[in-house]
C-alpha positions in Angstrom: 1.4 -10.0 -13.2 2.3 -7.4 -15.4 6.3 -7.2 -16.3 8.1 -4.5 -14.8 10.6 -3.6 -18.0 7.3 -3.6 -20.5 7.2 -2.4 -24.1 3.6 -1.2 -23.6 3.5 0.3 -26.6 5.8 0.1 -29.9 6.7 3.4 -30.3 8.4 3.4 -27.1 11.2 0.6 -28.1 13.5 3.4 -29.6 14.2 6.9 -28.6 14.5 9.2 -30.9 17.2 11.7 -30.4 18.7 14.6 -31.7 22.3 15.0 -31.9 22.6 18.3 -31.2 20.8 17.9 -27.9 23.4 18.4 -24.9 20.7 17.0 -22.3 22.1 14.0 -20.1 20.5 12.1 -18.0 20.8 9.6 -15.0 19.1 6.4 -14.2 17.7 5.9 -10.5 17.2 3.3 -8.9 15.9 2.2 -5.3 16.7 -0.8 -3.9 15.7 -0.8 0.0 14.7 -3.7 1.7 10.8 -3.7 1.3 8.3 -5.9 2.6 6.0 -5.1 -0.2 7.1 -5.8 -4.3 8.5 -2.1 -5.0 10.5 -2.1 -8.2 11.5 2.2 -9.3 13.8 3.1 -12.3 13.9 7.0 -12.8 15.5 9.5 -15.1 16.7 12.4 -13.5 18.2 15.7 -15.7 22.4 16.0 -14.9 23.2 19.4 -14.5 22.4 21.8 -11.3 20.7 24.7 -13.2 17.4 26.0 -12.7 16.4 23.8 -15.4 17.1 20.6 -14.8 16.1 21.4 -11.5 12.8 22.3 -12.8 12.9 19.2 -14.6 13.7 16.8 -12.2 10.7 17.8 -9.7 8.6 17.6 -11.8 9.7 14.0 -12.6 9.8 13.3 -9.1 6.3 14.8 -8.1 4.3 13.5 -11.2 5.8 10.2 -10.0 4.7 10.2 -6.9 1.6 11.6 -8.0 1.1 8.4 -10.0 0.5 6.1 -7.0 -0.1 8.1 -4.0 -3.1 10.0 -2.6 -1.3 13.1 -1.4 -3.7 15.3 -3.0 -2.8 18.6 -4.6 -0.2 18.9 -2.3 1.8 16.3 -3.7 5.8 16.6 -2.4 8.3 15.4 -4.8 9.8 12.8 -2.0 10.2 9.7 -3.7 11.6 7.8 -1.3 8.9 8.9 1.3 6.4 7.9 -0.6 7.6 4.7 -1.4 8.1 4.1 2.6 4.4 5.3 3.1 3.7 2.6 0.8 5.3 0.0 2.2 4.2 0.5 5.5 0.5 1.1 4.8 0.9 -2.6 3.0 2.9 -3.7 6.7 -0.5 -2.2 8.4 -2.8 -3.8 5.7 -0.5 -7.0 6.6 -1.1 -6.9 10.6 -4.5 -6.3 10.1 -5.4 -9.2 8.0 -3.0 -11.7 8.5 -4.6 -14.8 6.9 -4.2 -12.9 3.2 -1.9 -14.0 1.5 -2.0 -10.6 -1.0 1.7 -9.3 -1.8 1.3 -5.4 -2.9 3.0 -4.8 -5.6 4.3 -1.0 -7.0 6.3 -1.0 -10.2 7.1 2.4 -11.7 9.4 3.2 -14.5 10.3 6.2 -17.0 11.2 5.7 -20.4 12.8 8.6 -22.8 10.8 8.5 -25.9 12.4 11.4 -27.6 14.7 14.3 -27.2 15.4 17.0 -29.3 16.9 20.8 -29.2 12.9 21.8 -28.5 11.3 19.2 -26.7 12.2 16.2 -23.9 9.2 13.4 -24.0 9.3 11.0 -21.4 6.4 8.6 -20.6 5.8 7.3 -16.7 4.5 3.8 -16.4 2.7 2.6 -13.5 1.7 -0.6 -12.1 -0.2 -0.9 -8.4 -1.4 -3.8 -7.2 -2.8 -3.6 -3.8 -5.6 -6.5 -4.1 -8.9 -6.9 -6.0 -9.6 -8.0 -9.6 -6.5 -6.7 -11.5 -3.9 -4.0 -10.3 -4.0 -0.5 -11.7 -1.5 0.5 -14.8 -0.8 4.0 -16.4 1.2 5.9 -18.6 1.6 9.5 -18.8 3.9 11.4 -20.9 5.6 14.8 -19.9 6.9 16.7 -22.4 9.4 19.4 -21.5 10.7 22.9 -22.8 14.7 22.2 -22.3 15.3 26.1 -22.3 12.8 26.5 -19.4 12.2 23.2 -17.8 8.8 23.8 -17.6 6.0 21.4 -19.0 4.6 22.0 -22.3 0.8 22.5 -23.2 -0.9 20.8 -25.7 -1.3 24.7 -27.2 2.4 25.2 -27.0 2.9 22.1 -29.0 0.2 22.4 -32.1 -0.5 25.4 -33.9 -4.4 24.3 -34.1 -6.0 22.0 -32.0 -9.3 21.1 -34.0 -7.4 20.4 -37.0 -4.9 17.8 -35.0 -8.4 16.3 -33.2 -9.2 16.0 -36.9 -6.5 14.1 -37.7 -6.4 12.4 -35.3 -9.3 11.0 -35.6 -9.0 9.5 -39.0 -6.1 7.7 -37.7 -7.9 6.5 -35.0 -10.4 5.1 -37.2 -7.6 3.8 -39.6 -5.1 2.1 -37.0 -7.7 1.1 -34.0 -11.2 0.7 -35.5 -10.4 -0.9 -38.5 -8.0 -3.4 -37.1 -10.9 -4.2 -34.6 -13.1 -4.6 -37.1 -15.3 -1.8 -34.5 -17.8 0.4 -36.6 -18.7 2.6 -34.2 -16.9 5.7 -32.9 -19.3 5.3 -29.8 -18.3 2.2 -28.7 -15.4 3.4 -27.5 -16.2 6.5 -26.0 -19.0 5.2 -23.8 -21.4 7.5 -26.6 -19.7 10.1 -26.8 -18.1 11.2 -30.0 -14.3 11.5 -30.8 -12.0 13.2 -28.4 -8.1 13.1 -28.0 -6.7 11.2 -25.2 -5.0 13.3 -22.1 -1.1 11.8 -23.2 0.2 12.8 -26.2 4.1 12.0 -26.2 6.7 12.4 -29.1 8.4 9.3 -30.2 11.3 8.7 -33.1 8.8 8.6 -35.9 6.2 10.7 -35.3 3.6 12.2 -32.6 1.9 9.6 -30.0 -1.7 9.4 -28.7 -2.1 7.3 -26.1 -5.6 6.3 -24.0 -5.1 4.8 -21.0 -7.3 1.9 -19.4 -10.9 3.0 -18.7 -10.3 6.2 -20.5 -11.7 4.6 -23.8 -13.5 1.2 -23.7 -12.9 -1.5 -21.0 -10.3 -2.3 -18.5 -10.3 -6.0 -20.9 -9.2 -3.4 -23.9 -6.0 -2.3 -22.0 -4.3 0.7 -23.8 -5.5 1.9 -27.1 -2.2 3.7 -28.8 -1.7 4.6 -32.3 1.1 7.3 -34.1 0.6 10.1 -36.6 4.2 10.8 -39.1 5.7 13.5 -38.4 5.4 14.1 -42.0 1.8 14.0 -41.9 1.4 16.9 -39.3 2.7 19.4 -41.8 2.4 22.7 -40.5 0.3 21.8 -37.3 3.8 21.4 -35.1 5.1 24.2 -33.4 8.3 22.3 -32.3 9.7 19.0 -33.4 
């Protein structure tokens, strides 16, 4: 079973954080009685501005979005969802009574960096609701503080070939050779290089993070590695 409070990756041990940053924030927890294993720790912005407000749905909705089926149309109810949860485990329960299967939902953010430009914060997920091996994720959501709005990876680099670039020399340098993997295929199911969907900002310096089954196998779990910040040169738009 995978731990609740995980250091999936190193980078994520510290946060990095800019003095001059006025952004607080709160931890939430909920604790209701459920018959399934539902563990939730969440940051939400203080403040009742349009920002934080901004902020804190889209928190609430990506972490929803991160174990229910609610479509496009997610709503940012986290303690609905959680309920729906629990009682479509009840119903899975009454239905086959002889299984001794105890779903489990474990969700967690973590503030990996803040600054007077950007707020990073990854989303972990674990769901277990029988089979092989539950389902885990990260994402990372990196916020504009003056408009509470998501950044784009656009908004972040100044030129997105020339970080792919980069990237991908790190990549061989921090993954492949420490894997002793020659080929760039092998990991990509043939295809060639491409940058993984979460990249977060950490203390020391930019992360790229593939999550399970979006590179190799489920057996290869998360494949992470960190440009310095100093190595990005001009290619940041925001630090």
């Amino acid at each position: 079973m995978k731990n609740f409070i995980r250091s999936l990756i190193l980078f994520l041990l510290v946060v990095g954080c800019d003095d001059d940053s006025k952004v607080q924030f709160n931890l939430n927890s909920i604790n209701n009685d459920y018959e399934a294993n539902i563990e939730v720790l969440y940051h939400q912005v203080e403040g009742k501005d349009i920002n934080s407000k901004a902020i804190n749905e889209t928190i609430k909705r990506e972490f929803v979005k991160s174990f229910s089926d609610s479509g496009d149309e997610v709503s940012p109810n986290v303690e609905a969802a959680i309920l729906a949860f629990d009682e479509e485990y009840k119903a899975f329960k009454s239905s086959f009574p002889d299984n001794e299967q105890v779903w489990q939902l474990l969700v967690e953010t973590e503030i990996t960096y803040i600054s007077e430009d950007v707020i990073s914060i990854a989303l972990n997920t674990y769901i277990d609701t029988g089979g092989a091996h539950g389902n885990d994720s990260i994402i990372f959501m990196n916020f504009n503080p003056d408009t509470g709005k998501l950044y784009a990876l656009n908004d972040i680099v100044t030129d997105i070939d020339a970080l792919k670039e980069l990237a991908q020399t790190y990549f061989k340098k921090e993954v492949m050779l420490l894997e002793n993997t020659e080929s760039m295929e092998d990991y990509f199911f043939g295809e060639p290089f491409k940058l993984p969907e979460n990249i977060g900002f950490g203390e020391d310096g930019l992360i790229f993070l593939y999550n399970v089954y979006e590179i190799a196998s489920y057996a290869e779990g998360y494949t992470e590695f960190q440009i310095p910040y100093n190595e990005l040169n001009d290619l940041l738009k925001i630090n």
